[in-house]
C-alpha positions as CSV (number, residue, x, y, z in Angstrom):
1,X,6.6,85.9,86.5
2,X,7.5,89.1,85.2
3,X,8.7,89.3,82.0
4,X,10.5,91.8,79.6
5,X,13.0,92.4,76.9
6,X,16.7,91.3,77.0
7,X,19.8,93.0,76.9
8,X,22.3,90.6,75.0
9,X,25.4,90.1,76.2
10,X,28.5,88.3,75.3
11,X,30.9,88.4,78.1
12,X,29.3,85.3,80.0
13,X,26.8,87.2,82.4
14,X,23.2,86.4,81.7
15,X,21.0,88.7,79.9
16,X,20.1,92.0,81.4
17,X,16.5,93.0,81.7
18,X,15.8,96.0,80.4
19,X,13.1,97.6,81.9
20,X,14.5,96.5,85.8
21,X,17.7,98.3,84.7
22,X,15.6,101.4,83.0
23,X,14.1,101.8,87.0
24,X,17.8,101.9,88.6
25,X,20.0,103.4,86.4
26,X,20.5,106.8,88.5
27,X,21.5,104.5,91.5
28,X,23.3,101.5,89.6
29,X,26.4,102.0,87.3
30,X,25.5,99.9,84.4
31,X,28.9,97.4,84.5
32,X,27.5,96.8,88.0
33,X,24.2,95.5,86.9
34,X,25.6,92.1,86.0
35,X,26.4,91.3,89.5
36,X,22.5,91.2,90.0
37,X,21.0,90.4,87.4
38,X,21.4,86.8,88.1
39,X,20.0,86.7,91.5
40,X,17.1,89.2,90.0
41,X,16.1,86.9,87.5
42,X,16.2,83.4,90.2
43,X,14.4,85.6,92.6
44,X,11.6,86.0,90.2
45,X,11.2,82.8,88.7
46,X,11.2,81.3,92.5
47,X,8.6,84.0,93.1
48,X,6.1,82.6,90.4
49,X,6.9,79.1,91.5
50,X,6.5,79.2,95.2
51,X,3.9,81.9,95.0
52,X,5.6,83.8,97.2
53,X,5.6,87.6,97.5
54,X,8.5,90.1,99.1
55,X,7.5,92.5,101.0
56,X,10.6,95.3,101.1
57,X,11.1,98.3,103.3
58,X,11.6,101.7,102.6
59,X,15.3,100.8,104.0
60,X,16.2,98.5,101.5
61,X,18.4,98.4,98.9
62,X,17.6,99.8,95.1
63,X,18.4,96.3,93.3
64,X,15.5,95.0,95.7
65,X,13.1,97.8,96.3
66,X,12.7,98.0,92.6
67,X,13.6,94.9,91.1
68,X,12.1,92.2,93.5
69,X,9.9,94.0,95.8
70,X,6.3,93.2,95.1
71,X,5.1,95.6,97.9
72,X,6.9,98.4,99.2
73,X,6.7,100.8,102.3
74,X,7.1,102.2,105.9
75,X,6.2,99.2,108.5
76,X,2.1,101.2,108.7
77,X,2.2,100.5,104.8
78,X,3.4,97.0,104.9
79,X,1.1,95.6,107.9
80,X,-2.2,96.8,105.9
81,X,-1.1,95.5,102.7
82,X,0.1,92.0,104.7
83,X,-3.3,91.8,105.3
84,X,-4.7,91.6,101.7
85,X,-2.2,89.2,100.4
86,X,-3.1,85.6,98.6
87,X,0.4,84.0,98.1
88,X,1.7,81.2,100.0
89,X,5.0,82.7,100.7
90,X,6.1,85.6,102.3
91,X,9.5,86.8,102.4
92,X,10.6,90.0,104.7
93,X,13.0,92.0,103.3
94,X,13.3,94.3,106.2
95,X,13.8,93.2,109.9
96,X,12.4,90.6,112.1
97,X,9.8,92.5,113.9
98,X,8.8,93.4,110.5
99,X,8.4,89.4,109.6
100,X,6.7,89.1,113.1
101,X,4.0,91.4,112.3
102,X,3.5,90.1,108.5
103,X,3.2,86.8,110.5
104,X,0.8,88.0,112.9
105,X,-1.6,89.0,110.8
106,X,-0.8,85.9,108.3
107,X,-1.0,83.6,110.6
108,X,-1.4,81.0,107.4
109,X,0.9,81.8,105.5
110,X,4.8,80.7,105.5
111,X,6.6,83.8,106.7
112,X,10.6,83.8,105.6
113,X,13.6,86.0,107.2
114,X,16.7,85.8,104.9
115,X,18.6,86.4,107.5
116,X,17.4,86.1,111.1
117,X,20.4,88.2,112.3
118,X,18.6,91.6,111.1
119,X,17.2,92.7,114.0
120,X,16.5,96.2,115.4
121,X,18.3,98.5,118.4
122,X,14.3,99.2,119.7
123,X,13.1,96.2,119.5
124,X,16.2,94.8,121.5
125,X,16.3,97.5,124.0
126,X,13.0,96.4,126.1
127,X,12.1,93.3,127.1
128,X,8.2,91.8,128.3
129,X,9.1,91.7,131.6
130,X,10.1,95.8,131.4
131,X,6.7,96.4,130.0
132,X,5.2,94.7,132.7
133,X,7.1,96.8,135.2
134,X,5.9,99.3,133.7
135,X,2.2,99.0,134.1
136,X,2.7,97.8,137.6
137,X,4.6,101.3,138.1
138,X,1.1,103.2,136.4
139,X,-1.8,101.2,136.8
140,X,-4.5,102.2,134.5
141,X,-2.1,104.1,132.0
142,X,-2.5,102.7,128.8
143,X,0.7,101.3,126.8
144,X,1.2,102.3,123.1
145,X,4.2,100.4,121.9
146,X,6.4,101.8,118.8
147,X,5.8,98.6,116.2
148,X,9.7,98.1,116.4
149,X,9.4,95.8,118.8
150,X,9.1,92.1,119.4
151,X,5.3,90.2,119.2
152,X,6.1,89.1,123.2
153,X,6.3,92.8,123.9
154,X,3.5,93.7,121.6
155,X,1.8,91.1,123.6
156,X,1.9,92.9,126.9
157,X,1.0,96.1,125.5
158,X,-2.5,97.6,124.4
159,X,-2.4,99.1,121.0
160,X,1.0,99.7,118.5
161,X,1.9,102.6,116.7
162,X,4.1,103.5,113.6
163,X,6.0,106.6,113.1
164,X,3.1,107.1,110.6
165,X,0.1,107.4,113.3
166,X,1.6,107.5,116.6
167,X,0.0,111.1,116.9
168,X,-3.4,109.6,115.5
169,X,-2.9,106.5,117.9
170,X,-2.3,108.3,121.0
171,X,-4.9,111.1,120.4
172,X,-7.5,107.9,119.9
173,X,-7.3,107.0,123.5
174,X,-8.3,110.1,124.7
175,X,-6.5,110.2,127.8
176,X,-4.2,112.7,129.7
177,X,-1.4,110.3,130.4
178,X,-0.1,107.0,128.0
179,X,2.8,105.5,128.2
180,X,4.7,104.7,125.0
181,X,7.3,102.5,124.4
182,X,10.7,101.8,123.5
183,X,11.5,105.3,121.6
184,X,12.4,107.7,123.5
185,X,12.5,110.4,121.0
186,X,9.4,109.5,118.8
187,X,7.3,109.6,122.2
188,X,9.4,112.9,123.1
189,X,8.5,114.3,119.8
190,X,4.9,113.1,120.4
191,X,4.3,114.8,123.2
192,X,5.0,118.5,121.7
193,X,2.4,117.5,119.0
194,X,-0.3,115.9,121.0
195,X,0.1,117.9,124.9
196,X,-0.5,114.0,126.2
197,X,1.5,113.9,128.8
198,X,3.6,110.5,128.0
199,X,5.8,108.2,130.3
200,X,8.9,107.2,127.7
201,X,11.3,104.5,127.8
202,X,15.2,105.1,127.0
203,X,15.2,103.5,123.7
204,X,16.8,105.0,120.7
205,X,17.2,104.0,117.0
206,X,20.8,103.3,116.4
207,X,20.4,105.1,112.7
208,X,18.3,108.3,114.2
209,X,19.7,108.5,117.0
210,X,23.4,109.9,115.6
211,X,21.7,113.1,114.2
212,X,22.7,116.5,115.7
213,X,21.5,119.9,115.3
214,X,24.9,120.8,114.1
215,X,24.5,118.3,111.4
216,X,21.5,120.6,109.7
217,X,23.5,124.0,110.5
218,X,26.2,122.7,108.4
219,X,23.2,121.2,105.6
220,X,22.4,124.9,105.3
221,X,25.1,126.1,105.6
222,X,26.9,124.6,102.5
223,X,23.5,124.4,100.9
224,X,21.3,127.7,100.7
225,X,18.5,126.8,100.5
226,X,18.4,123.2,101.1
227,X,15.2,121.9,103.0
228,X,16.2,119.8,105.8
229,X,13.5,116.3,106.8
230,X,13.9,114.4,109.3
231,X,12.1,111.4,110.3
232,X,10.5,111.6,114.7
233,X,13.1,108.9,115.7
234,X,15.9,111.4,115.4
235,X,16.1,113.6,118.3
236,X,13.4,116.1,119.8
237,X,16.3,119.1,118.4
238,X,16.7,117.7,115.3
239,X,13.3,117.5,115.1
240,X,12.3,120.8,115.8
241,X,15.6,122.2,113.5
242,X,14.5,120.8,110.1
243,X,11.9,121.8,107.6
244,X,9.3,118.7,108.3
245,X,9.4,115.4,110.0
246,X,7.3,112.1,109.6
247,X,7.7,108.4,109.0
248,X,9.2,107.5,105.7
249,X,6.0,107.1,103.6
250,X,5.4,111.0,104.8
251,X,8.9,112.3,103.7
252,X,8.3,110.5,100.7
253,X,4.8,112.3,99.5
254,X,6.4,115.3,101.3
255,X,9.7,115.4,98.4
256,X,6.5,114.3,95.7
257,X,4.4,117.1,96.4
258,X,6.3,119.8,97.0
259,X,9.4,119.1,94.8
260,X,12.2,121.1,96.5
261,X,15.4,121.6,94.4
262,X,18.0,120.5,96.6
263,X,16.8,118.0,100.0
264,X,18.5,116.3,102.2
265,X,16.7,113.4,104.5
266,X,18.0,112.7,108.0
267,X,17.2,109.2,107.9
268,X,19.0,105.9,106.5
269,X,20.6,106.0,103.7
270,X,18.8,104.1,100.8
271,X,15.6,106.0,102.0
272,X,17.4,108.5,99.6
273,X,18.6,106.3,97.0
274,X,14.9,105.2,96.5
275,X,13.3,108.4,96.3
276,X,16.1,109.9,94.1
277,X,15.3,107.0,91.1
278,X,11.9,108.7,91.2
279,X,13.1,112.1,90.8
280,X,16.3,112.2,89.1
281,X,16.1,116.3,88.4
282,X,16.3,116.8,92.6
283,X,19.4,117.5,94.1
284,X,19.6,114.7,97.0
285,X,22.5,115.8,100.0
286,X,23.1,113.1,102.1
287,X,24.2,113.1,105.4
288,X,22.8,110.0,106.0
289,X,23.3,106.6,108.6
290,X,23.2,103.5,107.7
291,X,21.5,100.5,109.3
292,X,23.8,97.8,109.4
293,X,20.5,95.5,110.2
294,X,18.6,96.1,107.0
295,X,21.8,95.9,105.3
296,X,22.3,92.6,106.0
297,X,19.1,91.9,103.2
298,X,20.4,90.7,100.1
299,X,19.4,89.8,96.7
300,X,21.6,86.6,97.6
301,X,19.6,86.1,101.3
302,X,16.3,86.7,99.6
303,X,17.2,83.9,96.3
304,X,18.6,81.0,99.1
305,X,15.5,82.2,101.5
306,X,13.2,81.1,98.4
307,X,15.2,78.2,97.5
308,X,15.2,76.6,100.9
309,X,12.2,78.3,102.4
310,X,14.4,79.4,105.2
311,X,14.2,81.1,107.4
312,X,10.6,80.5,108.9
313,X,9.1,82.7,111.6
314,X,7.6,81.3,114.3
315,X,5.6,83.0,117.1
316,X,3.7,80.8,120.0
317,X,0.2,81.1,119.6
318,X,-1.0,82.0,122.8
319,X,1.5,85.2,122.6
320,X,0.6,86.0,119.4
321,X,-3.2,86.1,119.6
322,X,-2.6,88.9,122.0
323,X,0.2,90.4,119.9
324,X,-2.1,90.3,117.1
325,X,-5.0,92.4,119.1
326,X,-2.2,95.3,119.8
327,X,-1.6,95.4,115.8
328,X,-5.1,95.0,114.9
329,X,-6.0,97.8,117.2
330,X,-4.0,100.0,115.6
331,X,-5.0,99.3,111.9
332,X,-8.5,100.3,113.1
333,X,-7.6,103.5,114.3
């Protein structure tokens, strides 16, 4: 268990750890922290006696991206580092599909959803039977489905992507022609980079999706200056509007290695709140959406998930061996 110095206190909360509050200070008023700390503290002394781990998405909340989070990422970042990992326990602090891959490549391991309601506009707009339609429709054109989506349709596909390598994923195959499914605009967006000609599906990200040109004009508007990023989910306009675009883990080195004063990122909205902690003297704009899916990922979720060991994922074997070929494919790439 981690462990660190105490903030007395005398107005019946428990103690406040000092150096969790030192990492989210810029995002947490301090008479707030006491509404954590509790759950904080359980989380990690259930941590150390479960050996469990969390694995938390770039999407999540500050109190759990920095406080209980033992791994942190885009869904590229967390399916390699599900790979290495020696607890007994993991927990998904993210959504299902996410839980699904961590259990597909831990097939060991006890897998836990806090709550098995957050789930993902992709990964419920196409079904298994609509991707074999789909291959019936193009024989021989290979399938590169978007990672937001379920094992079963990972299962009928023949390699994943991420946001983070679809160009690197699709170029691999060396084709003319792929098919890539269920975004719409990240395939769209794919396309102009790679010159692969690629049969979509009309899927959109419910967070992405609501972006609009008009929504960087007025960004630049009020904001001379401002340097616009947008993640390849949003819209092939919106795209081609702002300054850069990539998966999370890109925007994120892009803000650390090129500092720009004032930023605003066209993605959910605690992607920003993260990033900010880290650099407190940028100014962060944010016309951001929220994902009422990750959302529903609590500190309170993520203590009873530990406590009870609910909520277990589950995949059938025979659908996961070939699910786990798709994502094993890709990590090779």
């Amino acid at each position: 268990m981690v462990t660190s110095a105490l903030l007395p206190r005398t107005d019946g909360f428990p103690p406040v750890r000092e150096d969790l509050f030192a990492k989210v200070r810029h995002a947490i008023p301090a008479p707030e922290w006491p509404v954590y700390a509790a759950d904080i503290d359980a989380i990690l002394k259930l941590k150390a006696e479960r050996n469990a781990v969390i694995l938390a998405h770039n999407y999540q909340t500050p109190e759990i991206y920095y406080c209980v989070a033992d791994l942190v990422g885009d869904s590229l970042a967390l399916a390699r580092e599900a790979m290495k990992i020696e607890a007994d326990v993991i927990v998904l602090a993210g959504v299902h599909f996410m839980a699904e891959t961590a259990k597909l490549l831990n097939p060991d391991k006890k897998v836990l959803m806090p709550d098995l309601a957050a789930g993902c506009s992709l990964a419920e707009s196409i079904t298994p039977e609509d991707v074999r339609t789909l291959r019936q429709r193009h024989p021989g054109v290979p399938i590169v489905t978007y990672v937001n989506t379920s094992a079963a349709v990972k299962a009928e596909s023949d390699i994943c992507c991420t946001s983070g390598n679809a160009r690197k994923v699709v170029e691999s195959l060396g084709v003319p022609k792929v098919i890539m499914i269920p975004d719409e605009y990240l395939a769209r967006n794919i396309a102009a980079e790679t010159g692969v000609e690629i049969i979509t599906w009309a899927g959109h990200c419910e967070v992405h999706e609501r972006f609009e040109p008009s929504d960087i004009a007025e960004l630049r508007e009020a904001h001379p200056g401002i340097t616009v990023l947008a993640h390849p989910e949003c819209p092939p306009d919106v795209v081609a509007a702002s300054d850069f675009s990539g998966s999370t883990a890109a925007i994120a080195d892009y803000v650390g290695k090129n500092r720009p004063q004032s930023v605003a990122l066209l993605t959910e909205c605690s992607m920003s709140d993260n990033i900010a902690i880290q650099y407190p003297e940028l100014e962060f704009v944010r016309p951001c959406n929220l994902c009422p899916h990750m959302k529903r990922i609590t500190l309170k979720n993520i203590r009873h998930s530990l406590e009870t060991l609910q909520h277990e994922v589950t995949i059938d074997p025979a659908t996961a061996a070939r699910a786990r070929l798709s994502v094993e494919r890709m990590l090779a790439v």
